[in-house]
Every structure is written in structure tokens, then in C-alpha cells.
N, C-alpha and C positions, 0 to 999 in steps of 0.2 A: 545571857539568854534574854530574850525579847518575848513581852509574853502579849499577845492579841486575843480581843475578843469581839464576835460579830455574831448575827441573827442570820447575814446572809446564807441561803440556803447552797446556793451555785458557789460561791466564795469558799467555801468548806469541802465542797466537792473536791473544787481543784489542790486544797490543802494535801486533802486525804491522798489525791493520786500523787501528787507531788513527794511525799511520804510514803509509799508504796513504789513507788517507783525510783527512788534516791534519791531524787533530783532537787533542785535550789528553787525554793520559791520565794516571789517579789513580793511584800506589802509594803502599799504608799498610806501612812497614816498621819493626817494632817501636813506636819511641811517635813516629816521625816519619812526616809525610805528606806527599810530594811530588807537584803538579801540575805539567805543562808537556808540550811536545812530544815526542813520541818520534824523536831522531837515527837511531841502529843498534840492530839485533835481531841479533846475530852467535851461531852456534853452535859450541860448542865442540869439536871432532871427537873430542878424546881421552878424553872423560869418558864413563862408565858408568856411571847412566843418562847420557841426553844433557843438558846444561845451556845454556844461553844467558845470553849478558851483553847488559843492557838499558839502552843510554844515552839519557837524558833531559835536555832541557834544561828548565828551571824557570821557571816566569813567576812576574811579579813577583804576590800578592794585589789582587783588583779593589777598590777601595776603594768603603766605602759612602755611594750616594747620597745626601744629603740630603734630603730631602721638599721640595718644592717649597713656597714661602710663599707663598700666596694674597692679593692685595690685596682692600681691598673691593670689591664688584661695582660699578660705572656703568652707569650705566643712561641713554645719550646721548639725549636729547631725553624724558624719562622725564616732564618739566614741558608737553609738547604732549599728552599722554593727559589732564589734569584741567582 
């Protein structure tokens, strides 16, 4: 688990819907970038401003397709047209 924390207010928004919504959300922090699911959006009650810690879970990188290899075309009964 990847655990984040920010003051941004819009930054926490998108967490939340992100998490309400299912869906996989991006943080670039410094020169790392982690995807995956959003766990807990928890706010900190004692900090001024207000801060929130951002747990994330990680998925694994989607690996890249292939291209599909094309055979040569057949052309079934292709000798009944001549």
C-alpha cells in the first residue's frame, strides 16, 4: 500500500470521487508515480491547515499487447468464381 498525504483541497476531492466511484487513481510524488485504487481518504483533525492521509493500493502495470499476427487471407471456394 502506498500511503499519501496533502493539504490540497481539489487534490482530495478527486481521491474521494475516485473511491466512490471505483475507479484507479494517478499520484506523481516527486519522481515516483503510483496507480491503483483508492482505500482511505482520512482527515487529520489536529493539523492547521487541514491535511489528509491518502491510502492507496497499487496495481500491478497492464502489460503490452501484442499485435495480433495476421495469417494469409482464404479465400474458401475462391476456384468456383473462374
Amino acid at each position: 500500500m502506498f500511503t499519501y498525504e496533502t493539504a490540497d483541497q481539489k487534490e482530495v476531492r478527486r481521491f474521494r470521487i475516485a473511491q466512490f466511484n471505483g475507479r484507479m487513481a494517478t499520484v506523481k510524488s516527486g519522481d515516483s508515480t503510483v496507480t491503483g485504487f483508492v482505500r482511505s481518504v482520512l482527515e487529520q483533525d489536529s493539523s492547521i491547515p487541514p491535511r489528509w492521509t491518502i491510502t492507496i493500493v497499487p496495481s500491478a502495470p497492464k502489460q503490452e499487447s501484442k499485435p495480433i499476427r495476421l495469417g494469409a487471407r482464404v479465400r474458401p471456394f475462391a476456384e468456383d468464381y473462374f
